[in-house]
C-alpha positions in Angstrom: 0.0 0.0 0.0 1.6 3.2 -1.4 1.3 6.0 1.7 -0.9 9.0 1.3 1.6 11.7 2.1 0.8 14.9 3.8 0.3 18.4 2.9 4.0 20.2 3.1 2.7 23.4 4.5 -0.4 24.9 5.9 -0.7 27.4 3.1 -1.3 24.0 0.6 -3.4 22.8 2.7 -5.6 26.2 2.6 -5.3 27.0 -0.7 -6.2 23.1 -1.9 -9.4 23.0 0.5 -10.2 26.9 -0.4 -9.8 25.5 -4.2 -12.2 22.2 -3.6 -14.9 25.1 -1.7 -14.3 27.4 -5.1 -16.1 26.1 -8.0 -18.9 26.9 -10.3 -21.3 27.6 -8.0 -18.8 30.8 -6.3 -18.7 32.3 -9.8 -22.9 32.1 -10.9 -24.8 30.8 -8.6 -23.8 33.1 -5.3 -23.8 36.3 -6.9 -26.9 35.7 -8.5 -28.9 34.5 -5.3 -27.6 37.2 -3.8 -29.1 39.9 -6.4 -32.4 38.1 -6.5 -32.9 37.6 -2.7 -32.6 41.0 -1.1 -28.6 41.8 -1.9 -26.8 42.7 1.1 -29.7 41.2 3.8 -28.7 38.1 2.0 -25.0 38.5 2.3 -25.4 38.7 5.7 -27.7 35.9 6.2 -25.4 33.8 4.5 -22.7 34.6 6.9 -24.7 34.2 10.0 -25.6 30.4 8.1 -21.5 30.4 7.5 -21.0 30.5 11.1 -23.6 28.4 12.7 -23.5 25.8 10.1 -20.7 26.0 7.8 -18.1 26.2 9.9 -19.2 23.8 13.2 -19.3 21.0 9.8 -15.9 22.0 8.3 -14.1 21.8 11.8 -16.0 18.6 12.5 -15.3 17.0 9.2 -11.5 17.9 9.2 -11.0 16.8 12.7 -12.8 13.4 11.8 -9.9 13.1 8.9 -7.1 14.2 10.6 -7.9 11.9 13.3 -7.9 8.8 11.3 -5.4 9.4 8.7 -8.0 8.0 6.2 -10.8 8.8 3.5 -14.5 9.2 4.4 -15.2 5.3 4.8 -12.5 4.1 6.5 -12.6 7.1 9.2 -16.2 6.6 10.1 -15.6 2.8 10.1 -12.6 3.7 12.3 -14.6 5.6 14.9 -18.1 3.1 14.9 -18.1 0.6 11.8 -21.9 1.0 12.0 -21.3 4.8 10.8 -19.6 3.4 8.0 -22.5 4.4 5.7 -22.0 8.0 6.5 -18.6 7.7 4.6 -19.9 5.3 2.0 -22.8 8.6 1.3 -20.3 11.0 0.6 -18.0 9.5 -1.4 -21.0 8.4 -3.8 -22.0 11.9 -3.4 -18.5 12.9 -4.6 -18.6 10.6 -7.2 -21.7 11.0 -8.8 -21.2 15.1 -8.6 -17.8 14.8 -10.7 -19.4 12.9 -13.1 -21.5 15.7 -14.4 -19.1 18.6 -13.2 -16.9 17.4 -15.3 -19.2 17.4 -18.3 -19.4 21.4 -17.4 -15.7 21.6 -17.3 -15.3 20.2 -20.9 -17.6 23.1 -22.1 -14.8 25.3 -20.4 -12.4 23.5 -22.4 -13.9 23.8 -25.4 -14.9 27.7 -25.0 -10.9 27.8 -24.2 -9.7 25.9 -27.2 -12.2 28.0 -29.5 -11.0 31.6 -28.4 -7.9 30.5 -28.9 -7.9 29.0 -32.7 -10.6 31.7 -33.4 -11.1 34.6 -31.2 -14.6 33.2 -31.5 -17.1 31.3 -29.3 -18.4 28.7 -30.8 -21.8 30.0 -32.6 -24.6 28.6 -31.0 -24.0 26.8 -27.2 -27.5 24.9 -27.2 -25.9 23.5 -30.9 -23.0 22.3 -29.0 -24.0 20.6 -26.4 -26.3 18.9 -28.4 -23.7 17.4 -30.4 -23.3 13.4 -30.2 -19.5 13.8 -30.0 -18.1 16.7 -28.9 -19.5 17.7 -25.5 -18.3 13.7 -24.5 -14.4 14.2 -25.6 -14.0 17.5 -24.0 -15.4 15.7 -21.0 -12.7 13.2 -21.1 -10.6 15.8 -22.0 -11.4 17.7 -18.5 -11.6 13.9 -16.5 -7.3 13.5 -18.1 -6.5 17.0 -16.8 -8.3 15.9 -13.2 -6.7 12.4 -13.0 -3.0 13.8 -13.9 -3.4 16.3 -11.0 -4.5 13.2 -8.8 -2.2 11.0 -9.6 0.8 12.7 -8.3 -1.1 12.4 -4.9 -0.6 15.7 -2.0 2.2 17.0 -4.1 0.3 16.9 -7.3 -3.0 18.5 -5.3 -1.1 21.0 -3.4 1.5 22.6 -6.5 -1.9 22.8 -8.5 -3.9 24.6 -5.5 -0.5 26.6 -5.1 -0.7 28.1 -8.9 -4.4 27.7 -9.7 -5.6 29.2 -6.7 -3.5 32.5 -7.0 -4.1 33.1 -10.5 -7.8 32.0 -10.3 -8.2 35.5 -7.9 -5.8 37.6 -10.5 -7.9 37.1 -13.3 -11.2 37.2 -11.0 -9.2 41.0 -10.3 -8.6 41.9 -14.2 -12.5 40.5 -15.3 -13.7 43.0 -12.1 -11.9 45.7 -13.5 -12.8 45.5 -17.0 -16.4 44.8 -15.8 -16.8 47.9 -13.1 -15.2 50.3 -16.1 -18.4 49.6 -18.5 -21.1 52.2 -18.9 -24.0 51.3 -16.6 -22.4 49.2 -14.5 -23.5 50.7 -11.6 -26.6 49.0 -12.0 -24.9 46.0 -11.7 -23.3 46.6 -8.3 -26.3 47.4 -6.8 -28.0 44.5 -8.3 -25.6 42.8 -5.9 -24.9 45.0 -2.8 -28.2 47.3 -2.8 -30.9 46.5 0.1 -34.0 46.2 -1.9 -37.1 44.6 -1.1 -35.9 41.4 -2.6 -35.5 39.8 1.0 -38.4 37.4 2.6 -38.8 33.9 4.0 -37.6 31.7 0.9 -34.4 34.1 0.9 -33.2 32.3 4.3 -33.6 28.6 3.1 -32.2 29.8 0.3 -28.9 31.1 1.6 -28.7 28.0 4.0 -28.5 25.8 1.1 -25.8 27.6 -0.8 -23.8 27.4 2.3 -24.1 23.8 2.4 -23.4 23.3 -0.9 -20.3 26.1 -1.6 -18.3 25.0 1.1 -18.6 21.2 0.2 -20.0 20.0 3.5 -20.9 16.3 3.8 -19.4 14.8 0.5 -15.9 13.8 2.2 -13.7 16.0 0.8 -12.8 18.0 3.9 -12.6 14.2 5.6 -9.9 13.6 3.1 -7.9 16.6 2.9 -7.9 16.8 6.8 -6.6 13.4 6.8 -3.3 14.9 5.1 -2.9 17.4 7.8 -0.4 17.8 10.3 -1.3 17.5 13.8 0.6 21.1 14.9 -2.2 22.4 12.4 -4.9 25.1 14.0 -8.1 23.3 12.3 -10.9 26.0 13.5 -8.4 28.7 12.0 -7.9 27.1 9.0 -11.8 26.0 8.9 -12.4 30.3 9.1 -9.4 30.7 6.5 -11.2 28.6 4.0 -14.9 29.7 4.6 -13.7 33.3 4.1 -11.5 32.8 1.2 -14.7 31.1 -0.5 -17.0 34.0 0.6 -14.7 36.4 -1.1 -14.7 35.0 -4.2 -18.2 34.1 -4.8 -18.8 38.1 -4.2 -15.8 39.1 -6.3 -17.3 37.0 -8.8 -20.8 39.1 -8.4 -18.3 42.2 -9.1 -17.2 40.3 -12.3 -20.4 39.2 -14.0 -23.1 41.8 -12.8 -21.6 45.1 -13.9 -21.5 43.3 -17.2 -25.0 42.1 -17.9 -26.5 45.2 -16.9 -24.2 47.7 -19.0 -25.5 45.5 -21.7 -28.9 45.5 -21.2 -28.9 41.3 -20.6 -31.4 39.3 -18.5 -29.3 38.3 -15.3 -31.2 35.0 -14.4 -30.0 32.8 -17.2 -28.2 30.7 -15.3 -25.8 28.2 -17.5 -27.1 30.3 -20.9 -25.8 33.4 -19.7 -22.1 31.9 -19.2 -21.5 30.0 -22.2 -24.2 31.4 -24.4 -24.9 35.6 -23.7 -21.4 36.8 -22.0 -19.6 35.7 -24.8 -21.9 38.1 -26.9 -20.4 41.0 -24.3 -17.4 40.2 -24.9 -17.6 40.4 -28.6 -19.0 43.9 -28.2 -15.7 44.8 -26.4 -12.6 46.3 -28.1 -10.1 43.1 -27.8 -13.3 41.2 -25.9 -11.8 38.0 -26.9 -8.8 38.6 -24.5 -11.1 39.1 -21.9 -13.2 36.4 -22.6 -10.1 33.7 -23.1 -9.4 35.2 -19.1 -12.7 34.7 -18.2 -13.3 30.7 -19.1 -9.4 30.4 -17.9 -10.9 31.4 -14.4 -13.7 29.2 -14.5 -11.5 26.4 -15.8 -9.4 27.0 -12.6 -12.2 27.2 -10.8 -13.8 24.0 -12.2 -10.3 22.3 -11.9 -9.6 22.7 -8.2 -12.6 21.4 -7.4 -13.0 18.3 -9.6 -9.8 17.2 -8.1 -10.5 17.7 -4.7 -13.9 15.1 -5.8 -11.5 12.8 -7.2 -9.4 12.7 -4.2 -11.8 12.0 -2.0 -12.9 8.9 -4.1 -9.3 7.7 -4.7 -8.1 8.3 -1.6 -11.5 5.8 0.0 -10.3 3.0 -2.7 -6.6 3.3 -1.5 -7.8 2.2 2.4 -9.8 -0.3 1.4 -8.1 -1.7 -1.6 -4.1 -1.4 -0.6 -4.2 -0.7 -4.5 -1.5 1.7 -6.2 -2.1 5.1 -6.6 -1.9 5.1 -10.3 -4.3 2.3 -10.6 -7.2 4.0 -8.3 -6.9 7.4 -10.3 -7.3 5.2 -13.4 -10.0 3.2 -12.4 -12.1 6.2 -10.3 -11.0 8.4 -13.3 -12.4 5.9 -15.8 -15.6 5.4 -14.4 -16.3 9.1 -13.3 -16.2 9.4 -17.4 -18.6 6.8 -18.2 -21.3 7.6 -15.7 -20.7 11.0 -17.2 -21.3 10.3 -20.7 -25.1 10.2 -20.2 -25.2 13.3 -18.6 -23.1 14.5 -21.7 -25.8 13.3 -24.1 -28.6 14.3 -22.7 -28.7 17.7 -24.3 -28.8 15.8 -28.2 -29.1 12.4 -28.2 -30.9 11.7 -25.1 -32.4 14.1 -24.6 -35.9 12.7 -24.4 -34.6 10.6 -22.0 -36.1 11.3 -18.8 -36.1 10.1 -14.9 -38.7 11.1 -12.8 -39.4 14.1 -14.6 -35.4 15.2 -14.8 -33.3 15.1 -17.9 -30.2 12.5 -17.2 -27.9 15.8 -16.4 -30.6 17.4 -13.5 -31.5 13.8 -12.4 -27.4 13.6 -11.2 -28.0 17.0 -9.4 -31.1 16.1 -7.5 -29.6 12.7 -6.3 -26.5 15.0 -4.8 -27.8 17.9 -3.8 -31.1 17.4 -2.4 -30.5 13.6 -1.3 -27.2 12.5 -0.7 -25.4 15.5 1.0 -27.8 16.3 2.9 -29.4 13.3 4.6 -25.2 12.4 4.8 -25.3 15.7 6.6 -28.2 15.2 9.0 -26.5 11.2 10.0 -23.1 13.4 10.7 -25.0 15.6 13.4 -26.3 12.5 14.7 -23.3 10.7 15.2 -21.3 13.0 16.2 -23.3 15.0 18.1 -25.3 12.0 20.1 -23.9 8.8 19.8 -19.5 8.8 19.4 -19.2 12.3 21.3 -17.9 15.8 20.6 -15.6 15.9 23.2 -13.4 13.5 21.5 -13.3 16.4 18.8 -12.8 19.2 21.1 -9.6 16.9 22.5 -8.3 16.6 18.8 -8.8 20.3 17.9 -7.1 21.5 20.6 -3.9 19.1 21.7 -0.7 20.2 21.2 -1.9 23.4 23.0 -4.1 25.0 20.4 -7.2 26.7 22.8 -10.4 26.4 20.6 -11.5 29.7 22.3 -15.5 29.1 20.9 -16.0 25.5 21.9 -19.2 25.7 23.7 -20.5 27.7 20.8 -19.4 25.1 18.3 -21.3 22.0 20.8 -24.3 23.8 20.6 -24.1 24.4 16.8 -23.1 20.5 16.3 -25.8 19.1 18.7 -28.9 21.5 17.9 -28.6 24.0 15.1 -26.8 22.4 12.6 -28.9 19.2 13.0 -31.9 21.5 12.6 -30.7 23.6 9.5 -29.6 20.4 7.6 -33.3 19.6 8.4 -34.7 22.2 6.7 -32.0 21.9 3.7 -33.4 18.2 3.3 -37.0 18.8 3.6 -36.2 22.0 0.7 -34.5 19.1 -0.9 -37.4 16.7 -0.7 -40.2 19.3 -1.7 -38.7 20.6 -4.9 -37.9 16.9 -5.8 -42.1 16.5 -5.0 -43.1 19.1 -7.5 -40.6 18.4 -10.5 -42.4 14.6 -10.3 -45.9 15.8 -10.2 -45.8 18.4 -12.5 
C-alpha cells in the first residue's frame, strides 16, 4: 500500500481546501442569489448560516480526517463501523457530482480551445452541447487533466492549489476591472450589494443551502484533505481561512459578472445560458473582448479544476484504504468510471435528450440525487453521530492538543448538537419538496 503523504505546508493545505470550496457555483450561482434575494440582507444571512453551520461541519469534518489518517469510509468505520454508511454517502456523493461537473468543465475546455484557434465562441451553445460527439471528448478531455493532477497524490494537489488558486483571484481581479469600467455598470453593483425589497422567507432557506453546498460540507472532501494534515495544524483557524477565502470569491465573482450584464442590457437569471451562451456576446461587443473572454473561461477552468480534483481525491483516496491498490491504478479506475457515468449526462442535451427520470433530464436527475438527497441526509446522520452517539468531546480533544485553545468550543457544541442538526433539516425537507413538484408536474 503506497502511503498517502501529507500536505507540506499549511498554506497547501488552505489554498487546496479553499480551491475544492471554489467552483462553479462561487462564480454564478452566489452572486446571482444574492441579487435576487434582497442583496446585502442576504450576504449577511449567508454569513450568519456560514457560522452556525458551515463552519461547526468543516471543523468537524476535518478533525474526523485528521484523526484517522483515512478517506470518508474508512474514518467513520474507524470511529463506529456502524457509521460506516456516512462515509460510503459522501463518497457516492463525490462521485456522482464529478461525473457531471466534469461534463461542465469540458464546455470550459472547449470555450478555451475556440478563443484560442478563433477569437470566437463557438456559434450557437445549445448547438454544441447537443452534439453526439463533442460535448463527451472534452469531458474526457477535462476527467485527463483531473486524473493527472490526482495521480501525483498531496504534491500533485497542493503545487496545483498553489498556482491555480493564485491566479484563479488575479484574473477574478482583471475581469472586475474590466467589468466595473463599463457604462451602466453601476446598476450591476447594486444588483448585488443594494438593500431592496428582494429579501423574505424563501431568501433564508435559500442562503442555508448555498452554504451547504459552496463549502462542500458532507461529500468527504474535507474528511480527506484533513486526513493529510499535520497534527501542529490550528483546524478551526484554517476552517475560518477557508470559509472566508470562499466567501470572497463568490462576491468578487458578483463584481465580475453583474456590472456586465447590466451595461448590456442582458437578462441576469440565465443561469448556464448566460455563461457559455450571452457573455460571450459581451465580450464580442468589447474592443479586444476576446482577451477578456479567453481570461474569463481560464478562471472558471481553474475554478472547475480545483474542485474536480478535490472530488477525485476523495474517491481515490477511500479506494486506497480499502483496496491497498496503487495510486496510479485507483486514479485510473475512479478516473475511468467518473467518465462513463458521465457520458449520459453529456448526451442528454442531443441524443438523449428525451430521455427522462422522474421528470429530470439525465444531467438534472445527477444534481437532484447529490444535492437534495445525498449530502444532505449524509449531513443530517453526521449531526447524529457525532453529536449524540461517538461524542464531541473527543473532537474538542483533537482540535485543541498540542496546546491549540479552541477559544469558541461551547458555541461550536451547541451548533453540532442543535442548530446544525436543525438547519440540515430544513436543507433536506427544501431538498425533498422541490424533488415532490418536478415529479408531479
Amino acid at each position: 500500500m503506497e502511503k498517502k503523504g501529507q500536505w507540506a505546508s499549511s498554506l497547501g493545505f488552505i489554498l487546496a481546501t479553499a480551491g475544492a470550496a471554489v467552483g462553479l457555483g462561487n462564480l454564478w450561482k452566489f452572486p446571482y442569489l444574492m441579487g435576487k434575494n434582497g442583496g446585502f440582507q442576504f450576504l449577511i444571512t449567508y454569513l450568519v448560516f456560514i457560522a452556525v453551520l458551515g463552519l461547526p461541519v468543516m471543523i468537524t469534518e476535518m478533525s474526523i480526517g485528521r484523526m484517522t489518517g483515512k478517506g470518508p469510509v474508512q474514518a467513520y468505520e474507524n470511529l463506529n463501523p456502524k457509521s460506516k454508511i456516512i462515509g460510503i454517502m459522501g463518497i457516492l456523493c463525490a462521485f456522482i457530482i464529478l461525473s457531471y461537473y466534469s461534463v461542465i468543465g469540458g464546455w470550459i475546455l472547449k470555450y478555451i480551445a475556440s478563443y484560442v484557434t478563433s477569437m470566437n465562441a463557438p456559434a450557437d451553445f445549445a448547438a454544441y452541447i447537443a452534439e453526439p460527439a463533442s460535448p463527451v471528448i472534452w469531458h474526457l478531455v477535462f476527467m485527463a487533466c483531473t486524473g493527472f493532477v490526482c495521480y501525483r497524490g498531496t504534491k500533485g494537489i497542493e503545487k496545483a492549489s498553489r498556482f491555480m488558486m493564485p491566479a484563479l483571484l488575479i484574473l477574478l481581479v482583471i475581469i472586475v476591472i474590466r467589468s466595473l469600467t463599463l457604462p451602466g455598470a453601476k446598476q450591476g453593483v447594486d444588483f448585488v450589494f443594494k438593500l431592496n425589497g428582494g429579501f423574505d422567507l424563501k431568501s433564508v432557506p435559500a442562503a442555508l443551502g448555498q452554504v451547504f453546498y459552496s463549502l462542500s460540507l458532507c461529500m468527504g472532501i474535507t474528511i480527506t484533505y484533513g486526513s493529510y494534515l499535520n497534527r501542529k495544524e490550528n483546524i478551526p483557524k484554517n476552517a475560518l481561512i477557508v470559509a472566508g477565502l470562499d466567501t470572497f470569491v463568490a462576491i468578487l465573482a458578483g463584481l465580475a459578472i453583474f456590472p456586465a450584464v447590466f451595461a448590456f442590457g442582458l437578462e441576469p437569471a440565465q443561469g448556464p445560458s448566460l455563461t457559455f451562451g450571452t457573455l460571450p456576446k459581451v465580450f464580442e461587443s468589447m474592443s479586444g473582448g476576446w482577451i477578456f473572454a479567453l481570461l474569463f473561461f481560464g478562471l472558471m477552468f481553474f475554478a472547475a479544476l480545483t474542485s474536480a480534483i478535490a472530488l477525485l481525491e476523495c474517491v481515490v483516496s477511500s479506494v486506497l484504504d480499502h483496496f491497498k491498490c496503487k495510486r496510479r491504478t485507483a486514479v485510473f479506475f475512479v478516473a475511468l468510471g467518473v467518465f462513463l457515468l458521465g457520458i449520459p449526462s453529456a448526451l442528454s442535451f442531443g441524443v438523449l435528450g428525451d430521455v427522462t427520470i422522474l421528470n429530470y433530464s439525465v444531467f438534472d436527475f445527477m444534481g437532484m440525487l447529490t444535492d437534495n438527497i445525498l449530502m444532505p441526509i449524509g449531513g443530517i446522520l453526521m449531526c447524529i453521530f457525532v453529536g449524540w452517539i461517538w461524542g464531541p468531546k473527543r473532537i474538542l480533544q483533537h482540535v485543541e492538543s498540542d496546546g491549540i485553545s479552541f477559544k469558541l468550543k461551547k458555541a461550536w457544541l451547541i451548533c453540532i448538537r442543535f442548530i446544525t442538526p436543525i438547519l440540515v433539516v430544513i436543507v433536506t425537507v427544501m431538498g425533498f419538496m422541490d424533488v415532490y413538484r418536478t415529479i408531479m408536474k
